[in-house]
C-alpha positions as CSV (number, residue, x, y, z in Angstrom):
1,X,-9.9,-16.7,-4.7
2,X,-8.4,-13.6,-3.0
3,X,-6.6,-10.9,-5.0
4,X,-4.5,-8.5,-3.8
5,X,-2.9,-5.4,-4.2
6,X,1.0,-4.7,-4.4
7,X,2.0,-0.9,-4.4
8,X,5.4,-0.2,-4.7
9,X,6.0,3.2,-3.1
10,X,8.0,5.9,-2.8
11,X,8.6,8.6,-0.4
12,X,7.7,12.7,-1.6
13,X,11.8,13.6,-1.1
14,X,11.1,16.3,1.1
15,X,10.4,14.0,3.6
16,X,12.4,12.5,6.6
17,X,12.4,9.1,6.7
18,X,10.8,9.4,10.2
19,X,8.1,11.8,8.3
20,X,7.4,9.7,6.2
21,X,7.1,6.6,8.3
22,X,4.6,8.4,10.5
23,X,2.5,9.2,7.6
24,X,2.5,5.6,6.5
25,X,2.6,3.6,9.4
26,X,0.7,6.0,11.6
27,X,-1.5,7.9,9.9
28,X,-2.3,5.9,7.1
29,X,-4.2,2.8,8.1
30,X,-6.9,4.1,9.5
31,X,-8.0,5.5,6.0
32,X,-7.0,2.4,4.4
33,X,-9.2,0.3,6.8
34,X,-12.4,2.3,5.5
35,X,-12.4,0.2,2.4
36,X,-15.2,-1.5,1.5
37,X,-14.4,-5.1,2.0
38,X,-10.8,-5.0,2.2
39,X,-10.1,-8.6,4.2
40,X,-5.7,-7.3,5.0
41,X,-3.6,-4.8,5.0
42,X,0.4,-4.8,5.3
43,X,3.0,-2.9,5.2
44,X,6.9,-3.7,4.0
45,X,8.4,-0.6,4.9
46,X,12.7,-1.0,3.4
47,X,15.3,-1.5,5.5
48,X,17.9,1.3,6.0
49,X,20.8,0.6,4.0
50,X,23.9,1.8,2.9
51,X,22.3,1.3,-0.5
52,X,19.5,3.6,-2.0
53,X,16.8,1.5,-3.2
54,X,14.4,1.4,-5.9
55,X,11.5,2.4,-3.6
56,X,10.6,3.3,0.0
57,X,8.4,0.1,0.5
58,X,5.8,-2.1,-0.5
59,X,1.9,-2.6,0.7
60,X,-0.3,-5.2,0.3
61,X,-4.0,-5.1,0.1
62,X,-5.9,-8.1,0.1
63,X,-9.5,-8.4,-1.8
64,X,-11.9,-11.0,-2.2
65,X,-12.1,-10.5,-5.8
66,X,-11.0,-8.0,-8.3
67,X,-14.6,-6.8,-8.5
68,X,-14.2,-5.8,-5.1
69,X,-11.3,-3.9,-5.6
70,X,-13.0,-2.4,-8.4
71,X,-15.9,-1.9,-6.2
72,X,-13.7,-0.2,-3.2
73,X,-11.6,2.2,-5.1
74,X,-14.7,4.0,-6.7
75,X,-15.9,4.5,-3.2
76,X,-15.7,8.0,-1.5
77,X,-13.4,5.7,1.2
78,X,-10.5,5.4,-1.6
79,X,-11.5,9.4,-2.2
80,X,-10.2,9.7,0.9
81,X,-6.8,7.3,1.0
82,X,-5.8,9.1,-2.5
83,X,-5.7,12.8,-0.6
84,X,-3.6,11.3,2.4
85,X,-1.8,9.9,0.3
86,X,-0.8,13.0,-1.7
87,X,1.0,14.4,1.8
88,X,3.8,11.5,1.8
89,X,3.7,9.6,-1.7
90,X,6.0,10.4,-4.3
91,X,5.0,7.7,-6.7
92,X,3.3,4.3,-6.6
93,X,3.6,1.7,-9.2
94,X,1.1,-1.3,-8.1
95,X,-0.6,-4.3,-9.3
96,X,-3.1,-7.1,-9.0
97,X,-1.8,-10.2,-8.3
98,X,-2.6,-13.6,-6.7
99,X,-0.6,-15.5,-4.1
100,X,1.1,-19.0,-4.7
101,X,3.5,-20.2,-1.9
102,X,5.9,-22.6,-3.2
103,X,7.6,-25.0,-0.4
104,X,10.3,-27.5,-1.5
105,X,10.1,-30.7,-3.3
């Protein structure tokens, strides 16, 4: 059964919104991609809004297993992803979780 990842993220505040998203969408994947076995990656950047949110988006890594995601961030790869991520990361809040679609009855 996969695992995944969901980091809730938010944006260092002296960053554009275009900065940011550079760093994020740009930048950052081909770090993330280094990760020993990492099977997907996305992204769920927020909407612009008249309201602030919470957080600047969401990211999903998917795993085959949590020893794999054990296995991949005590690799010098996730070394690597943790000092990018210091240049356009505020905070990040994440978890493990597993997927289960529901569809209607």
């Amino acid at each position: 059964m996969s695992v995944k990842i969901v980091a809730l993220i938010t944006s260092k505040s002296e960053l554009s919104r275009d900065e940011f998203l550079r760093y994020w969408n740009v930048e950052h994947p081909h770090y993330v991609w280094k990760l020993p076995e990492l099977e997907r990656y996305v992204q769920n950047p927020a909407i612009e809004h008249r309201k602030d949110w919470a957080y600047d988006g969401m990211a999903e890594l998917w795993f085959p297993s949590v020893a794999a995601v054990a296995q991949a961030f005590s690799s010098p790869e996730a070394d690597a992803v943790r000092e990018h991520e210091e240049e356009f990361i505020g905070e990040i809040t994440w978890f493990l979780a597993s997927e289960s679609e529901i569809v209607p009855v």
